[in-house]
N, C-alpha and C positions, 0 to 999 in steps of 0.2 A: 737386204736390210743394211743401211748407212750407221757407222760407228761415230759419224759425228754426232755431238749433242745438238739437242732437239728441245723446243720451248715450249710445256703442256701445262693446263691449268690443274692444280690439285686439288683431289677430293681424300681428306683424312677419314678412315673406316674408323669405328668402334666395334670392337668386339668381331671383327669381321674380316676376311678376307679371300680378296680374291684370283686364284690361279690365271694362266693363261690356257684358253679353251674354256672356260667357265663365263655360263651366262646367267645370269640371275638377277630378280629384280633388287635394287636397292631403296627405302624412305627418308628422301635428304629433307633436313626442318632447320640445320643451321646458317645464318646468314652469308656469312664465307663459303659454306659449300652449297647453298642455293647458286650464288655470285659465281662460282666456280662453273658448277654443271652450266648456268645461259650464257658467259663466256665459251664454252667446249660446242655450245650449238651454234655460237655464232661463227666460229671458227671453221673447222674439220670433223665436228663431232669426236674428237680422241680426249682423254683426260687421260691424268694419272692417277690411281688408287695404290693408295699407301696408307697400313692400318699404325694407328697411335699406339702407343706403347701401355696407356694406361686408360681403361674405358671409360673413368667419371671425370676424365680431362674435359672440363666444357670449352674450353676456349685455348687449343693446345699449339704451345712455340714449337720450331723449327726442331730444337730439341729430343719436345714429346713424341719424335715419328720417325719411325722405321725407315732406313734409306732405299731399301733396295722394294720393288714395289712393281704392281703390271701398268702397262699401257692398256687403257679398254679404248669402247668404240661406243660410243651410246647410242642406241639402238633406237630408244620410244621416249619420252619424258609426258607425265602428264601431271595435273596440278593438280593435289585432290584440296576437298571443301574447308576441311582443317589448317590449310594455309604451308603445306608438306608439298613435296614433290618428290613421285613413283617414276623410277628411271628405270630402265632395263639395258643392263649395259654386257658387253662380250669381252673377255678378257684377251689381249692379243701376244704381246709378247713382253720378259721382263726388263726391267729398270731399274735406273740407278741415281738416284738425286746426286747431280756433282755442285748444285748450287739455289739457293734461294733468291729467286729475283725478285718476289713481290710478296709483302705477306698483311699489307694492310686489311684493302677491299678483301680481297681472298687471294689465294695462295696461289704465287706462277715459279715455276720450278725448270731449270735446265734437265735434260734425262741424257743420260749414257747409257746406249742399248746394250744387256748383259749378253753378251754373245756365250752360246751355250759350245761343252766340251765333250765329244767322245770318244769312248773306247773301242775298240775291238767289236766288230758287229757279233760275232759266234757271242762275246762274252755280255755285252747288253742283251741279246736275244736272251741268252739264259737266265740273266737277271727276270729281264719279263716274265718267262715261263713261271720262277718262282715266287714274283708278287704275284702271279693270276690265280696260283694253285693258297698263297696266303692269304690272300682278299676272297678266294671262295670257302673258306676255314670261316674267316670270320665273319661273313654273309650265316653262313648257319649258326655260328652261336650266338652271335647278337640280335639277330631277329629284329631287325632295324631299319636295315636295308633289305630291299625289293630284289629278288631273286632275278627279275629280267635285269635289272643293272649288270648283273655278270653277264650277260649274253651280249650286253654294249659295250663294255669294256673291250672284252675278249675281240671284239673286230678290232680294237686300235692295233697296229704296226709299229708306229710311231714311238722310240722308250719317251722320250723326253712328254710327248702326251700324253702318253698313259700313266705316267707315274704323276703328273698333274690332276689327271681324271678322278685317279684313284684316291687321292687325297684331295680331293674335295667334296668326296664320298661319306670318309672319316670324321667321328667325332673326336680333334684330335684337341688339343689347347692352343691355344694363337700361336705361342714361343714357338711350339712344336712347327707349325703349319711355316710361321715367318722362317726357320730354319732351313724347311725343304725348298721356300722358295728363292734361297741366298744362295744355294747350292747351283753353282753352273756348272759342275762336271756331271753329266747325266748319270754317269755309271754310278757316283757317290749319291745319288739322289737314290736310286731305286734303291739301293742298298740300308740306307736310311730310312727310306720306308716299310721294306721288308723287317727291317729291325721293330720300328714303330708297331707294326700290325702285330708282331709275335707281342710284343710286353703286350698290347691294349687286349687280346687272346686267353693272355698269362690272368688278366685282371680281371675279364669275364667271364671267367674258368671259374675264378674265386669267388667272385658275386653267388652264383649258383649252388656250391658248396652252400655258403651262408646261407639263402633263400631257401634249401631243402633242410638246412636243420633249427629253421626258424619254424618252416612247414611241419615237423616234427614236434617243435616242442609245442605247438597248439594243436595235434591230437588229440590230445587228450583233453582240453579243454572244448575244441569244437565237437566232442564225443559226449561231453556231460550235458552241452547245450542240447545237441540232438533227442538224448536219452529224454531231458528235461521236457524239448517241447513234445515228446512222443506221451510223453505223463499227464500231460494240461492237456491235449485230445485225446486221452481215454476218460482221462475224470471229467473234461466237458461232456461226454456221450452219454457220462451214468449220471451223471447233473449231481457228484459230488461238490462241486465247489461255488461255496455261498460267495458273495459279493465284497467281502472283507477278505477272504484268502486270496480271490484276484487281484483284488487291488495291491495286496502285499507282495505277492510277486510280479505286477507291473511295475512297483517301487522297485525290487531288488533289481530286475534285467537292470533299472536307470541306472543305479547304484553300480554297475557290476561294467555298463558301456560307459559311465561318466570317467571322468578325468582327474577328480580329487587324489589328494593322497591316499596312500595304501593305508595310514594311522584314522582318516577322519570315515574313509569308507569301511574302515572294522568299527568304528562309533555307531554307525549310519548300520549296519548289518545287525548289530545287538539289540538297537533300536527298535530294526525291524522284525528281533525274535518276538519283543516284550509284546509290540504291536499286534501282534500274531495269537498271542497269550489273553493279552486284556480284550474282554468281550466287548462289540460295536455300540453297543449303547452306554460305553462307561465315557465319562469327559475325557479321561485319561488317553483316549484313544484318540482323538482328533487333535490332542495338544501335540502325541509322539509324530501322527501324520504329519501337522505342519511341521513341526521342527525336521523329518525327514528331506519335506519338500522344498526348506530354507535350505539346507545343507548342499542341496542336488543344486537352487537357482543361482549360487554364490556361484562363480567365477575363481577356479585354484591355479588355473593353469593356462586359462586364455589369455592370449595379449597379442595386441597389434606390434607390427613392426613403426619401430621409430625412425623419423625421416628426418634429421637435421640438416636442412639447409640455408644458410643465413640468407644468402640471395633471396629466395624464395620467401623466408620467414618472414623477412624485409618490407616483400612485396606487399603479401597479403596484410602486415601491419601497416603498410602507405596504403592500400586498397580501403582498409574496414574502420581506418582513424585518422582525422585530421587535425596534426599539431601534435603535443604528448613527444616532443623529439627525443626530450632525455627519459622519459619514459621506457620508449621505444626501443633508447640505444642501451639501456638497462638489462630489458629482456634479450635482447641480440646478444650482447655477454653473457647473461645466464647461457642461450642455447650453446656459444659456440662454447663454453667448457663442459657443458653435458656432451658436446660431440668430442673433444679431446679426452675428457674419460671417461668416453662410451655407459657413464651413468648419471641417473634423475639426481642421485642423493647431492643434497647442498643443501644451502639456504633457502628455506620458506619462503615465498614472496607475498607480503603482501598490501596491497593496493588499496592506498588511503586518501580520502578526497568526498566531499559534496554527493548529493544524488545528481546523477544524471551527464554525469562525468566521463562516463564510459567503461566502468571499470568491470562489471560483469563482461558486456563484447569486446576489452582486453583479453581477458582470460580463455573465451571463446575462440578469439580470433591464434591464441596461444596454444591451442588442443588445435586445432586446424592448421597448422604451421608446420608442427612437428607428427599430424598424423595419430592422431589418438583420439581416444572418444572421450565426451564431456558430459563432468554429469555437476551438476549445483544442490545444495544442500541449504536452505536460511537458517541462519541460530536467532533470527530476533525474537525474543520473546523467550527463548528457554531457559528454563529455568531448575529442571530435574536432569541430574544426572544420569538418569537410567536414558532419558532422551538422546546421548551419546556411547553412552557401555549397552545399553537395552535393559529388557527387566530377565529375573532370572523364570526359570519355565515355569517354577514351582506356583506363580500367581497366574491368576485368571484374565485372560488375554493378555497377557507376556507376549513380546514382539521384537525383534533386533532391534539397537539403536539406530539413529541417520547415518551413520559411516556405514554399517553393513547394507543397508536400504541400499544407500547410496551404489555402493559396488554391485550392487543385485543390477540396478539401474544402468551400470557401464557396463554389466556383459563384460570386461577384462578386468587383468588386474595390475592393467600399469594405466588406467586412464587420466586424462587432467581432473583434480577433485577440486571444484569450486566451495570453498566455507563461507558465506555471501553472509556479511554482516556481522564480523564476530566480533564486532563493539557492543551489542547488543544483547550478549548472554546476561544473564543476570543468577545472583544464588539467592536460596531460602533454606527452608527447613529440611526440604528434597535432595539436597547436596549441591553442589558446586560444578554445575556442568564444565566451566574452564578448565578444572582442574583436571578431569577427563580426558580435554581437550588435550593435554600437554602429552597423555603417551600418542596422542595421534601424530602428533605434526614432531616429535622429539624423533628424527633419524636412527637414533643408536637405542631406541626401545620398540619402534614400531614395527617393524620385523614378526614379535610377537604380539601383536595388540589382542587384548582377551574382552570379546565380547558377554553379555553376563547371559544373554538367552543361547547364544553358540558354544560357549563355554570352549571349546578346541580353538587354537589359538592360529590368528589371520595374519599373514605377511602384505604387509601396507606398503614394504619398502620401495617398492617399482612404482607408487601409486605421484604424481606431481602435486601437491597441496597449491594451492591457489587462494590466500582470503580476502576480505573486501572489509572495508571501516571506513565508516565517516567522519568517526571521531577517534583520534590515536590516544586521546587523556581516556577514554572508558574503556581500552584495554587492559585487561590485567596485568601487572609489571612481570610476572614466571612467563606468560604468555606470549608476550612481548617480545623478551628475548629469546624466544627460539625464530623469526619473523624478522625479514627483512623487509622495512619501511620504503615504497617508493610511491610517493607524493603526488598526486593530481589534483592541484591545485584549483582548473576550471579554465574558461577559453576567453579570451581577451574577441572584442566585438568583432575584428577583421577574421580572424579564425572562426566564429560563428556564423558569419555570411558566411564564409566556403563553405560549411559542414551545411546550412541549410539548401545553400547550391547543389550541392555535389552529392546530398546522404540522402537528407530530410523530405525535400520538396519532390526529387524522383521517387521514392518509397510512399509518398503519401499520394503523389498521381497513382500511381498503378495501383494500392490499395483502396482510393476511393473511384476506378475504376475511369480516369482521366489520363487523356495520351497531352503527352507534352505541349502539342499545339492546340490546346482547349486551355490552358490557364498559362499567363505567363507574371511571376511576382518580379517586378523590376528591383535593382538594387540597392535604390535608393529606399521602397515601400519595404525591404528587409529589412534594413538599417533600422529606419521605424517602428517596425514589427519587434525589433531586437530590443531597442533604448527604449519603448514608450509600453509594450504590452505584456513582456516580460521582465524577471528580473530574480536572476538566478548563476549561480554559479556553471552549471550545467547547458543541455540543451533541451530538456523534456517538456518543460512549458512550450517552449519555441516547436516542438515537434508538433504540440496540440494546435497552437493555432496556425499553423499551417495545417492542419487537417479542417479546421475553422472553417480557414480559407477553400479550402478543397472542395467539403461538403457544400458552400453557399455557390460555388462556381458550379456545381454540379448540379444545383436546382435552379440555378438561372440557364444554364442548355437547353436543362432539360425539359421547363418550361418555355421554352423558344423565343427568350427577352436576346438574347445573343447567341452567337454561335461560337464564340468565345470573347474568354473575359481577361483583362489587362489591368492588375494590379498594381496602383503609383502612388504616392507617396500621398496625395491626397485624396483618392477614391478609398485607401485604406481602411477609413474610419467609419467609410459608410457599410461598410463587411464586418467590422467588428467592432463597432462604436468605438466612444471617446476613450483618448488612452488610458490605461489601469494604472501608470504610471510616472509619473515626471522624471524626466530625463535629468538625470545629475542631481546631487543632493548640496554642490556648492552652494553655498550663501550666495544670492544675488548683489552684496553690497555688502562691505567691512563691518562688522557689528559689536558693540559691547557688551559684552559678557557672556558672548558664543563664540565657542569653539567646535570647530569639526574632529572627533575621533576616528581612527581605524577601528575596527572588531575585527575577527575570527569568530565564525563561529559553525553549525554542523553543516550549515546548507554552504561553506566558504566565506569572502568575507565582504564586509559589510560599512557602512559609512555610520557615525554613529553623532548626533547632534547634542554639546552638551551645553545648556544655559543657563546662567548664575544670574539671579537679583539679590540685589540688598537696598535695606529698607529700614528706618529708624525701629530700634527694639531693643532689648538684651542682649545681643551675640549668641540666640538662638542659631542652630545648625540643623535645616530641615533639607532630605535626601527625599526624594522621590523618582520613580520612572520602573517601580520592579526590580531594585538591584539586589545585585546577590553579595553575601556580608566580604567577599575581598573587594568589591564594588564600594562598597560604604568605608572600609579600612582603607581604601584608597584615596577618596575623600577625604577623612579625616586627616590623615599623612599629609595632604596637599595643604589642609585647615592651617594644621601646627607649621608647617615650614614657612609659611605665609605669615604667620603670626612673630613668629622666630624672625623673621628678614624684612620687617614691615618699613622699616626706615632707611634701609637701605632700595626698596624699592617705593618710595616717596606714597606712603600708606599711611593713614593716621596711624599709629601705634595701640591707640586706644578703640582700633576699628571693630572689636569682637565685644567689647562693652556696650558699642551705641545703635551697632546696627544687627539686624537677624539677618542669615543668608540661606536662601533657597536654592539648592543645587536641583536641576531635574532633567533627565532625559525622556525626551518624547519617547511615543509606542509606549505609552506606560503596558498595556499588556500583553507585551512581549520579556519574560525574564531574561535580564541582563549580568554578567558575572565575569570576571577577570581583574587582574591588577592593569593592563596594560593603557586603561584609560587614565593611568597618574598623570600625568602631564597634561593632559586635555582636560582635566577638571582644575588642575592649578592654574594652569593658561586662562582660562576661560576666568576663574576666583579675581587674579591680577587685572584682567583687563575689565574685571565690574569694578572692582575698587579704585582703579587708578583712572578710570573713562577711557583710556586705550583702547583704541577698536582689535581685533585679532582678522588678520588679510585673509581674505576671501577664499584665494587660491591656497590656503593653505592645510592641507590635513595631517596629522600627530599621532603618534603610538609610542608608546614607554614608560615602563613604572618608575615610579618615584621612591625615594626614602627620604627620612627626616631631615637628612643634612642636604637634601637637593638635586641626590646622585640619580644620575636615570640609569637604570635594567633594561636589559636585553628583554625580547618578548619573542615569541613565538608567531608562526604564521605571516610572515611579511612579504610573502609571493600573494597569498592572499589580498590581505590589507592593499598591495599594490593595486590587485585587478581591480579592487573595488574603487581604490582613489581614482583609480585612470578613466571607469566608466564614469567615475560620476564629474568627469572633469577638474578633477584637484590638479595644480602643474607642481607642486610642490609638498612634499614628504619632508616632515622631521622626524626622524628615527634613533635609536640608540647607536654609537658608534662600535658597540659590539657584536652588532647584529651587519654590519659592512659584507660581511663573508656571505649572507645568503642575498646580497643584491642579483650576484652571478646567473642565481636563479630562477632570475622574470622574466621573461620574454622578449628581445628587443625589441619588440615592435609596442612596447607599451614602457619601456625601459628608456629608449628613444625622448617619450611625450614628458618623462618627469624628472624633476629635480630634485635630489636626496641630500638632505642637511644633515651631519651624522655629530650629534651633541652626545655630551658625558653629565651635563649637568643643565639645571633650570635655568640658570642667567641665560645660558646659551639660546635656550628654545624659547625665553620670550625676547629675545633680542632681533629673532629671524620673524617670531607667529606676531608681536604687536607694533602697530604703528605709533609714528614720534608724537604724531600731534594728538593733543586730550580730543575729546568728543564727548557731549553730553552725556552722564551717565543712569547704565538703565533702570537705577534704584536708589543713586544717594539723593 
């Protein structure tokens, strides 16, 4: 064997390693050491194996790995279906990295052969003697290894082989194993192993010990059991026992093999004295049953293992959601300091936005990331307290609240808990289910949450709270602040073609039982599909008519008109008639006395048209369209300031004496409500009085006050989406509201232009044109 260095391609072990004389299969799945192993075949067939230092290294530097290491010989390679490769490699002689040549592609390494040291044959021989006689000690007390092993051994000659054999025999710890194999003086090796085999002896000496007085201390209890069931087959032969006492002791074995605490299974045992007591035909008797039966289905002690990993967490949030980046990058923070201190308790999160947003397969996709079971819960509609504490036993079908339900449902007791909807609670005479709500989701009370039908008190602390809202103003303000707000505003049009690409259109082939090359929707007939038949902040419309589309493609197959069908831009209409909706809500042409507003509202947000006439009368002030009284006080606001500055914006003065003014917003039967329409109803007032048209391309959001001042507003990731679809290129907005532009998406951030005003001169300075134009009322 040559002590020059020598150039092998390397394979990093995890958790593994392997001696020289040692043949065993290895499963390579990482890219570098795939690349490494068809390099070694293209070669000489030899690599170097050399185990990492640390096993959850995914992707481990020069560093991460152990120098000293064997030369193998790869034997077989094959490819299995999983995309893995099963090698069978021979371990030859050891090694020593004196240099890293290549560690891109995969890893190439110089090796210096460790030339092994001996001593004294008499005194290596006697080492041997005394591993063979301590590896056959520990062959009987570990009952692990296979007794013919010793009779393979015992033929080795060789010290420096046999003391390799035999520690690869052992179940030893890597350090341990890497230590023997650093060792080139032979004689120090065996000696080191002989040391090793006595402590690993010393420790399963001790195991045994413990396992016989473990075995001891359930005599006595495996003796009652016996006694027990020797009892129930004598009284079953004399057909002592009626149908109520069996049952009672099928409860207790549950009780007795279950998992609960020792405080709620001495509840659960009393229970089932009285049970025992009260005759089968009394009510009382089937209330104390169930409430047994709840106690045993609740979950005290089960729990999955948590699996934080952000790569992975990553993935499956780029797999199951398209777009939501700061969403996404939200939850990713959440997890990685759940993984730095290895606990759930934090911040509440929860997830606020439109229907059809995603935000329930957020939370789903959130339990599946880190490994946990999911269970959903709705508050819409509740309205009784007992609907979250439960009712107490004492009434007539009394039942746990949805938090207990709920846990019964995850089988654990750390699972992701979904609260879907809790904009939605409402209070009555019944109590105030929110306020309920608050020991649930309060960290530093829920530990002990006191159900009123369990009445023994449940540890929520492990459990992940998850909620869902549409609307963040019908939250409760106590509720509120235990809940961390993260926004999902809804999907700008290029983002909704991907999701109908890439989620939608695959999920509704295969549910209405079509293979991809039987319907194909081009992407221009999507675009169409998107701007002209739906119109939502979400995707849930859009899912249905692509199922529309699905099902009429599936009765024209399968009536034999075609054998597939291609959906374009204008066959569209003939699948789902004329569109339901006009594309953009822009004014086609500068108008007087309309203006375009922004809204927010539950479904996201929204375009909102507002139009003024005036007309010879009184200085009558007629509001119409549904609005709600900040709607009307916003108006009025807009009335008086106009009134206040009429001469300065070249307005009769006497304009509220001679003419009546009709404010109105279409959709009259849709309720309308907010301040943030102030500016688009004064805009719109100025440009009837003055005949000033108000520019086409323009839409507005921001309250007003008496003196002119415009207000921050709410919602303006929204209001964007909605300006961008319906082709507005320009936004006036409040200048205090500057800070949440950050938060819209470039790709619709890009298409618009944001005028950021403090006051009304400014916003009709931008919204009306110079020259007059017949006006639409004087």
């Amino acid at each position: 064997m040559t002590t020059e260095s020598m150039q092998f391609p390397l394979l990093p072990l995890r958790g593994l390693l392997v001696f020289p004389s040692m043949v065993l299969h290895l499963d390579v799945g990482r890219d570098k050491s795939v690349a490494a192993i068809e390099k070694a075949m293209m070669n000489d067939e030899t690599i170097f194996l050399a185990t990492q230092k640390q096993v959850s290294q995914e992707d481990p530097k020069p560093k991460d790995i152990y120098r000293v290491g064997t030369v193998a010989n790869v034997k077989q390679m094959l490819k299995l279906p999983n995309g893995t490769i099963r090698v069978l490699v021979e371990g030859l002689y050891r090694g020593e990295i004196t240099r890293f040549v290549d560690e891109d592609d995969e890893f190439t390494v110089d090796i210096k052969w460790l030339e092994e040291e001996h001593a004294e044959e008499n005194e290596e021989e006697a080492l041997m003697r005394s591993l063979l006689k301590q590896f056959e000690q520990y062959i009987k007390v570990s009952n692990k290894i296979k007794k013919e092993t010793l009779a393979t051994v015992s033929d080795i000659n060789e010290p420096s082989r046999l003391a390799d054999i035999v520690a690869s025999h052992l179940s030893l710890k890597i350090k341990d194993k890497q230590d023997l194999l650093e060792i080139a003086n032979v004689k120090d090796r065996l000696q080191y192993l002989i040391d090793l085999i006595s402590n690993e002896k010393k420790v399963l000496d001790l195991e045994k010990k413990i396992s016989k007085r473990v075995k001891n201390s359930m005599e006595k209890t495996q003796k009652e059991y016996y006694l027990r069931e020797q009892l129930k087959a004598i009284q079953k032969e004399l057909g002592e026992k009626d149908g109520k006492s069996g049952e009672a002791e099928k409860l207790r074995e549950q009780v007795q093999t279950s998992t609960m605490p020792e405080h709620i299974a001495e509840a659960a045992r009393k229970e089932l004295d009285r049970f025992e007591k009260v005759p089968q035909s009394s009510a009382e008797s089937s209330v104390i049953r169930n409430y047994i039966e709840w106690l045993l289905a609740l979950p005290w002690t089960e729990k999955t293992q948590d699996r934080i990993e952000i790569d992975k967490a990553e993935d499956i949030l780029e797999q199951d959601h398209y777009g939501l980046d700061k969403v996404k990058e939200r939850i990713l923070e959440y997890l990685a300091v759940q993984k730095l201190t290895e606990s759930i308790k934090g911040p509440i999160l929860c997830l606020v936005g439109p229907p059809g947003v995603g935000k329930t397969s957020l939370a789903k996709s959130i339990a599946r990331a880190i490994n946990r079971n999911f269970v959903r819960i709705s508050l819409g509609g509740v309205r009784d307290e007992a609907e979250i504490r439960g009712h107490r036993r004492t009434y007539i079908g009394a039942m746990p609240g949805r938090i207990m339900q709920g846990m019964k449902k995850a089988k654990t007791v750390n699972p992701v808990f979904l609260l879907d909807e809790i904009d939605k609670m409402a209070s009555d005479v019944r109590g105030d289910p929110s306020s309920a709500m608050l020991e649930v989701l309060d960290p530093e009370q829920n530990n002990n949450f006191s159900d009123h039908y369990i009445e023994e008190t449940y540890d929520l602390s492990n459990v992940l709270f998850i909620a869902t809202a549409n609307y963040v103003n019908n939250i409760p303000g106590p509720l509120l602040d235990r809940v961390e707000l993260l926004s999902i505003a809804g999907y700008t049009e290029v983002e909704k073609l991907h999701i109908a690409k890439e989620h939608l259109l695959p999920k509704q082939l295969q549910e209405n039982g079509l293979k991809k090359s039987d319907l194909q929707i081009r992407d221009d007939a999507l675009m169409k599909l998107i701007r002209s038949y739906t119109r939502e902040a979400g995707v849930r419309n859009l899912e249905r008519q692509i199922a529309t589309l699905c099902r009429k493609a599936a009765k024209i197959i399968i009536s034999g008109e075609k054998k597939r069908v291609i959906v374009t831009k204008k066959s569209i209409e003939e699948l789902l008639g004329k569109p339901l909706y006009r594309y953009g809500q822009m004014e086609q042409a500068n108008q007087v006395g309309a203006a375009t507003g922004l809204a927010y509202t539950a479904a996201g947000g929204d375009t909102l048209a507002i139009e003024v006439s005036h007309y010879p009368g009184k200085g009558k002030l007629t509001l119409t369209g549904k609005l709600g009284d900040v709607m009307q006080e916003s108006a009025q606001a807009a009335f008086s300031y106009i009134r206040s500055r009429a001469e300065e914006l070249k307005i009769d003065p006497d304009f509220h004496e001679k003419y009546d003014i009709h404010i109105h917003v279409p959709e009259g039967a849709t309720p309308k409500d907010g301040p943030s329409a102030g500016i688009t109803m004064a805009t719109a007032l100025v440009s009837s009085l003055t005949g000033r048209a108000v520019k086409k391309e323009v839409g507005m959001t921001g309250e007003i006050t008496l003196r002119g001042r415009v207000l921050p507003i709410g919602g303006l990731k929204e209001k964007s989406l909605s300006a961008h679809r319906a082709g507005i290129t320009t936004i006036i907005m409040p200048e205090e509201n500057e800070k949440d532009i950050e938060d819209i998406p470039e790709s619709v951030r890009s298409g618009l232009t944001f005028i950021k005003v403090s006051h009304l001169d400014q916003v009709l300075k931008h919204a009306l044109t110079e020259e007059k134009h017949e006006s639409n009322g004087s």
